[in-house]
C-alpha positions in Angstrom: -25.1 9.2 -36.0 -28.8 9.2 -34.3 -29.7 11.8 -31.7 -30.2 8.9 -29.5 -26.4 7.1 -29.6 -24.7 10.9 -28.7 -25.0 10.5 -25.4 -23.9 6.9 -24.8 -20.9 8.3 -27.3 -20.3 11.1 -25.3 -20.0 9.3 -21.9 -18.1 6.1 -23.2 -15.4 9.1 -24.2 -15.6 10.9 -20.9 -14.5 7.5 -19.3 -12.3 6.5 -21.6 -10.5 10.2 -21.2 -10.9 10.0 -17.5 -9.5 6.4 -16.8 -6.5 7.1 -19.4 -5.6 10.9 -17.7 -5.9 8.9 -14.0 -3.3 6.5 -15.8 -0.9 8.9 -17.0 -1.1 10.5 -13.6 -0.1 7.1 -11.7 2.6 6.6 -14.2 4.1 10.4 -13.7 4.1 9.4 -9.8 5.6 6.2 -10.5 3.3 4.2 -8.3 2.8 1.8 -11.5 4.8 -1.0 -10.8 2.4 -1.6 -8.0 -0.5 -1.5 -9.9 0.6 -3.9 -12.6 3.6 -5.8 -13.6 6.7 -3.8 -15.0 7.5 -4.5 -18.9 10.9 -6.3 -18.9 14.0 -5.2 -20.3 14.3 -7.0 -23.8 10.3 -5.9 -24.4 10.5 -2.6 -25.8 6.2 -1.8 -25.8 4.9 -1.6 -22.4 2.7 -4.0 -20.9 -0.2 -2.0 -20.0 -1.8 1.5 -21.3 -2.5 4.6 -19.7 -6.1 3.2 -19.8 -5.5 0.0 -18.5 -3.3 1.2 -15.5 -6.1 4.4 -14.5 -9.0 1.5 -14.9 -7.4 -0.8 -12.9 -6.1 1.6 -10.1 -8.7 1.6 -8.0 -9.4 -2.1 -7.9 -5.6 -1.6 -6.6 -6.1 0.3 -4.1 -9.2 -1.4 -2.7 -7.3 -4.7 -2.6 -4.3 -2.9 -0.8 -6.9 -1.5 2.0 -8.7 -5.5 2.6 -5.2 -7.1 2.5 -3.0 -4.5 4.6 -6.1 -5.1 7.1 -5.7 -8.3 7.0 -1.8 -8.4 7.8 -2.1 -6.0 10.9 -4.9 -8.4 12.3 -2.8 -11.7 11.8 0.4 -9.5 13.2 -1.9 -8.6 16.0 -2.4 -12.4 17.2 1.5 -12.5 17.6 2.3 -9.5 20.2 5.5 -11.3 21.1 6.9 -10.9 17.6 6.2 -7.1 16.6 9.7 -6.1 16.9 10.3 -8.8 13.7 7.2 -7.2 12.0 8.4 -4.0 12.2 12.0 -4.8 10.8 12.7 -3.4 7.3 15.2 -6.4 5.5 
């Protein structure tokens, strides 16, 4: 390998370790069944990698933050119904 490819090597594998430790974090916490879909119960490989999960988490949470801002605006135009908003079913 050239002198000149080492360091495009070197940070592709700093990424790749970095998203795939970020994933196996995520799934120690067991936050990942809002971050992708859960593998069903007659697959027996899961659906996503460690990778996938720890790329994908912070498009995740950025989507969680412009929707959940979203809801308390549209729950703000209804002041009469709060109490129903705030009622876990």
């Amino acid at each position: 390998m050239s002198d000149a490819y080492k360091p495009k090597v070197l940070l592709i594998y700093i990424a790749y370790t970095l998203a795939t430790l970020q994933g196996t974090l995520l799934q120690n916490i067991r936050v990942t069944e809002y971050i992708c879909r859960p593998t069903e119960t007659e697959c027996s490989t899961e659906r996503h990698s460690s990778f996938w999960i720890g790329l994908h988490a912070p498009d995740w949470v950025q989507s969680l933050n412009t929707w959940s801002d979203l809801a308390f605006c549209l729950m703000n135009l209804k002041p009469h119904k709060q109490l129903n908003f705030t009622q876990r079913t």
